[in-house]
N, C-alpha and C positions, 0 to 999 in steps of 0.2 A: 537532400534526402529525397531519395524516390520515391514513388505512391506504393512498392513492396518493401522496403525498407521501414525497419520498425528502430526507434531509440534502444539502445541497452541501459538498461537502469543499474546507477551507480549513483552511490552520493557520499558526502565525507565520513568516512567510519564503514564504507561496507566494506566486508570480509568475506572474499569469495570461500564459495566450497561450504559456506556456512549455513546448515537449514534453516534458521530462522530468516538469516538474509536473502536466501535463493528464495521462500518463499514470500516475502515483501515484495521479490522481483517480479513474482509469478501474477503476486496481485494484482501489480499495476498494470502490467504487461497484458494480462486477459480483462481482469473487473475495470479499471481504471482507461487504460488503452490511450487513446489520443485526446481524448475529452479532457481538455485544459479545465472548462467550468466545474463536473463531475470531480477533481483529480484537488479544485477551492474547495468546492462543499465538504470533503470525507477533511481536510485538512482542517477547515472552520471547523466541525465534530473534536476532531482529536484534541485542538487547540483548545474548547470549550472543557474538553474533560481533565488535559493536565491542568488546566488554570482554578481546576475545582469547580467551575461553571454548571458544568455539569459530573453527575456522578459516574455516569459511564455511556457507553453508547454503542448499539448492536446495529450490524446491517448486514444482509446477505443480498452478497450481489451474484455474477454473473455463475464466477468459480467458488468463489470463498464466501465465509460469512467472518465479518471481522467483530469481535468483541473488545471495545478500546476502554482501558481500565485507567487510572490517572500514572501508574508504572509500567504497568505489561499489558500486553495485549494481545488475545488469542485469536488467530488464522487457523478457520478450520473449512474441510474444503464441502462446500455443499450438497453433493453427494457420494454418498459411500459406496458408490461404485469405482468411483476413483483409485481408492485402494489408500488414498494417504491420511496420515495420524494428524489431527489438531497438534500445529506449532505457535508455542508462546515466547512471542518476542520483547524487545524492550520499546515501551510505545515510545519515546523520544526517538528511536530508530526509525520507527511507521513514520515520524513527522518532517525526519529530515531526508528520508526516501521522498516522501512525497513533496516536499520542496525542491527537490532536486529534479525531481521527474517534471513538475510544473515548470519550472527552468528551460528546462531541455526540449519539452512541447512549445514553450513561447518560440525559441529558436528556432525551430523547425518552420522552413517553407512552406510543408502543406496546410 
């Protein structure tokens, strides 16, 4: 992989063409990016909230503000300039995206 070359985010279960899923993709791809450590931490989060550990967990980051609930979790995008509607996906989806993306970052030469 080149230093303009970006991973395409895929993991088992995504469904292209799918808003929930294009937008997991969008998260990682802008908020998450290459930062393998960044990409553990939101991962620790979600992990802490399906496990019941915790009750839920908010963060806005770069593009989006994620709300991760122990089933669903809303991706909404941090300014409403943007022009896009808060998408509610299935957080087991958010966690195996982001296992997949952490994967794929390990791999990666840069």
């Amino acid at each position: 992989m080149t230093t303009g070359d970006f991973p395409l985010p895929d993991w088992p279960g995504k469904v292209t063409d799918d808003p929930g899923h294009d937008r997991i993709a969008a998260c990682l791809v802008m908020d998450i990016g290459r930062a393998d450590q960044w990409a553990a931490e939101v991962l620790s989060h979600v992990g802490k909230v399906r496990q019941g550990l915790e009750a839920s967990w908010e963060m806005a980051m770069n593009a989006y503000i994620i709300n991760v609930g122990p089933d669903m979790t809303e991706i909404a995008p941090v300014y409403d300039e943007a022009g896009e509607s808060p998408v509610t996906v299935r957080t087991n989806d958010l966690e195996a995206a982001l296992r997949a993306w952490i994967s794929k970052l390990s791999e990666s030469p840069d």
